[in-house]
N, C-alpha and C positions, 0 to 999 in steps of 0.2 A: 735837794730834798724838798718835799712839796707840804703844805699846810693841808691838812685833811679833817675831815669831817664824816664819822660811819654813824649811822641812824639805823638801830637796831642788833643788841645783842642776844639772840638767840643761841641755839647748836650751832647757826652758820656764821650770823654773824660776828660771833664775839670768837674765833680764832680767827677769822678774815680781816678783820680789824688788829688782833695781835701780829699778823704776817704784818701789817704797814706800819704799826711801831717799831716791830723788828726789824724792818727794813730801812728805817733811821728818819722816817718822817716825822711831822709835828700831828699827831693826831688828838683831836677830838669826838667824846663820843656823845651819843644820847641813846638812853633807854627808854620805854615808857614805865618801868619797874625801875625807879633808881637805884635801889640797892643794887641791880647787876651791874649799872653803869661804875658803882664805887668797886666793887669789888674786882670789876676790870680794871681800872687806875691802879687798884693798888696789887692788882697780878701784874700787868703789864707795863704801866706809867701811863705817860702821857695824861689827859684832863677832859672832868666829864662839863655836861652843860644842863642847864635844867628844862630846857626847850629845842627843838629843831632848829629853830631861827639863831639862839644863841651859839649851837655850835657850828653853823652855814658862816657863820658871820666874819666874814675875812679868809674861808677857806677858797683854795685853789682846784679843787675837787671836794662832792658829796656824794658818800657814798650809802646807800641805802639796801636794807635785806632784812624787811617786815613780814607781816602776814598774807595779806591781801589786799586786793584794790580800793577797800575803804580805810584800811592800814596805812598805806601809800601814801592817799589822796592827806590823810590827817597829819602828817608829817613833810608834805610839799607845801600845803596849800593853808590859806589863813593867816593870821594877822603873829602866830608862831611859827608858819608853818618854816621848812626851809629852805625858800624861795624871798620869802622875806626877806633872809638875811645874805642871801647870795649877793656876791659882785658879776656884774655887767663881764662880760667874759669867764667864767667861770663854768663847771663843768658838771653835772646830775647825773652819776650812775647808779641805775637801778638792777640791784644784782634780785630781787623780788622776784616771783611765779604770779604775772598779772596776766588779767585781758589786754587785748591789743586794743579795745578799745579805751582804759584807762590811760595808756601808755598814749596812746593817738592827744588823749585830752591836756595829759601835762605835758607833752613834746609843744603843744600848741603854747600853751602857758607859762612855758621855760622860754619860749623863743619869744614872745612879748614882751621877757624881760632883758633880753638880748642873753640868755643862757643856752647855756647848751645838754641835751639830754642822751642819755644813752640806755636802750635799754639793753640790761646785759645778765639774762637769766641764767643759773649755772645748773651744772650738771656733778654726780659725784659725792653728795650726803655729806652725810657730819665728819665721817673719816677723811673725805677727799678736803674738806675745810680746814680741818685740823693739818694734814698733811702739805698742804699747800699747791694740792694734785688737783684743784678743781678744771671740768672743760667748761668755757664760758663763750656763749653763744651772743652775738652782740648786734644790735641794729640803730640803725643814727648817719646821722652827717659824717663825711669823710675824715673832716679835719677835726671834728672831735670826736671820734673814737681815735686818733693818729694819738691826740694827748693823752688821752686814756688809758690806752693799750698799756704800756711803761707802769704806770701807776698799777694796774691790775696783777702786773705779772708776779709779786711774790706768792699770791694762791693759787694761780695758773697751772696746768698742765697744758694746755692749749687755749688759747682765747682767739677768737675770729668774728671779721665783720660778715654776717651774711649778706648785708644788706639796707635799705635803709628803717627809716623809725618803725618798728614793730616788728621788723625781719627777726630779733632778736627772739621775742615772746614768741614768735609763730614756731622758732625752731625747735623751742624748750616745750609747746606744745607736740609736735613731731615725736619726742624724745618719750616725752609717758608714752603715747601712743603706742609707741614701740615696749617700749618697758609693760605697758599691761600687757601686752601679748604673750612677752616670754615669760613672765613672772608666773601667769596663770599655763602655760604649757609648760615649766616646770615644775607644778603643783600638779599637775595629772600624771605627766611620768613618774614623781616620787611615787603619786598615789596607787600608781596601777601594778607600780615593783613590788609596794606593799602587798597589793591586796594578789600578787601573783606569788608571792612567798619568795622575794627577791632580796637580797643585801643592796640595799638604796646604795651603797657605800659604792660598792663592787661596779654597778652601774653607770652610776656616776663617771667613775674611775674611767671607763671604758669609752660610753659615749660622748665624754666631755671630750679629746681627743679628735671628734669626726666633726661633720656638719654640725650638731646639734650643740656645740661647744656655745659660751655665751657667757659674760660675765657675770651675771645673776647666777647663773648653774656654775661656777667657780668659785664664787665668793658667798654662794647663799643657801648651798645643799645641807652642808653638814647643821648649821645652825635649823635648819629645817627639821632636817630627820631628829636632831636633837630636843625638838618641840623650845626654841628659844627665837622668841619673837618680839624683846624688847631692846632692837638699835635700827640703826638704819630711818628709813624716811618712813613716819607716822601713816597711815591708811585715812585720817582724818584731810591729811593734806593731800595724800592722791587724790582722794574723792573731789576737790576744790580743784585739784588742777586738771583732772578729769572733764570737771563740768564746765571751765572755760574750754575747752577740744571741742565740748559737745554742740556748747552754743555759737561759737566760731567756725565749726564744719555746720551748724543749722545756717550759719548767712553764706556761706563759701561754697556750696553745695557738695563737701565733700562726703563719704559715704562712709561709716566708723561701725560698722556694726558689731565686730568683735570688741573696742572701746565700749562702746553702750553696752552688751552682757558684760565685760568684766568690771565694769562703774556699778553693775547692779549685786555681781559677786561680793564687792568692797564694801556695799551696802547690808549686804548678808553678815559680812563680819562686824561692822561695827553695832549690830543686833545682838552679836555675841559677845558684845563687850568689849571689842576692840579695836573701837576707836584709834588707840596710843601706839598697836603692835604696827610693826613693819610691815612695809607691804607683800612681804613673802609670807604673810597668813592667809596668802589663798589657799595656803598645802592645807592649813589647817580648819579651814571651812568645808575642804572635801574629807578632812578624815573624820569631823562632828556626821557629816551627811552618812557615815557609815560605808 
């Protein structure tokens, strides 16, 4: 079993962190709210820290899963951060929804200290967290993600390298991408059953079965038709991971134009005040629209 260090209990992080206690490691945590930090201790076990550095300090893996790129960067970097307190072979995974240009900056920064960096964005929300069902998209050097992998696997459902440093972020970008797509065509089909005097239920039922089957339309109908739009992943943070896709296809010359209307969709709802609902409130910005 391995000394560990998780940086960040959020939704995601703080059941991904209890999979590696569970799974009989020495973990250490950090919050930047220390009360979640005690209250994980004393859910789970294991020992919190009161800095990044403090709880890096002697671990054999760090694992990380903040907010964003200046999240990250505050938790790696500085005279706390946890690079500070890393050992010279020692290993940084970044389970985070960052640019690939952060990711580019501290790959650079971990390897000056002779560390090694991995980034390894997941897929699969608060449920796949808790379940231990995450898929985790991973990019980095060969022989650390080899050590990594093992470590990852009690939240896993699939973990893979695609590639090297940033292949990871690129794919987790890839992944909204797709996810706005369906999410917002299954917001029109609900909407159009409706306004065609249809049983969403019935519908469902039926085309879930064909091409038009999809995990979102499995897992995300009935809560829809039910107007219940508080679990799942925040609109505040698609919007963030949206807008890294935007500004990464603005340098890649990639072409997103359904991405860009559905980031302005998201934009419409968090006008409506919801910010906090899941992203399958696009149903419910078409049924406001009348």
């Amino acid at each position: 079993m391995a000394k560990l260090a998780f940086l960040g209990l959020g939704v995601m992080g703080a059941p991904m962190a209890g999979h590696l206690q569970k799974a009989g490691h020495d973990v250490t945590v950090y919050n930047r709210t220390a009360s979640k930090a005690q209250d994980w201790v004393s859910t789970c076990g294991g020992a919190m820290a009161k800095t990044p550095r403090e709880a890096a300090e002697g671990a054999d893996f760090v694992m990380a899963c903040v907010g964003n790129d200046d999240d990250l960067r505050s938790v790696c970097l500085g005279d706390d951060g946890a690079f500070a307190g890393m050992q010279s072979g020692s290993v940084f995974v970044d389970h985070t929804t960052v640019s690939a240009a952060v990711t580019a900056e501290l790959y650079e920064a971990a390897d000056a200290l002779k560390i090694s960096f991995v980034d390894a964005p997941v897929s699969g929300g608060q449920a796949g967290a808790e379940n231990g069902a995450l898929s985790i998209m991973c990019g980095g050097d060969d022989s650390a993600y080899a050590r990594a992998e093992p470590i990852i696997q009690p939240y896993a459902k699939l973990c893979r390298r695609i590639g090297g440093s940033g292949a990871g972020q690129m794919t987790k970008m890839a992944n909204q991408i797709a996810i706005a797509g369906l999410v917002q065509g299954l917001s029109e089909a609900l909407h159009f059953a409706e306004k065609a005097g249809l049983d969403g239920r019935a519908v469902v039922e039926v085309i879930s079965q064909g091409a038009a089957g999809s995990w979102q339309m499995s897992n995300r109908y009935e809560t829809m038709l039910d107007d219940h739009f508080e679990h799942g992943f925040a609109v505040d943070w698609m919007r963030k991971d949206l807008g890294i896709c935007l500004d990464t296809a603005d340098a890649n010359g990639a072409s997103l134009p359904v991405t860009a209307l559905v980031d302005q969709f998201y934009k419409d709802v968090q006008k409506m005040g919801g910010g906090r609902w899941d992203t399958s409130s696009l149903f419910k910005r078409l049924q406001a629209m009348g």
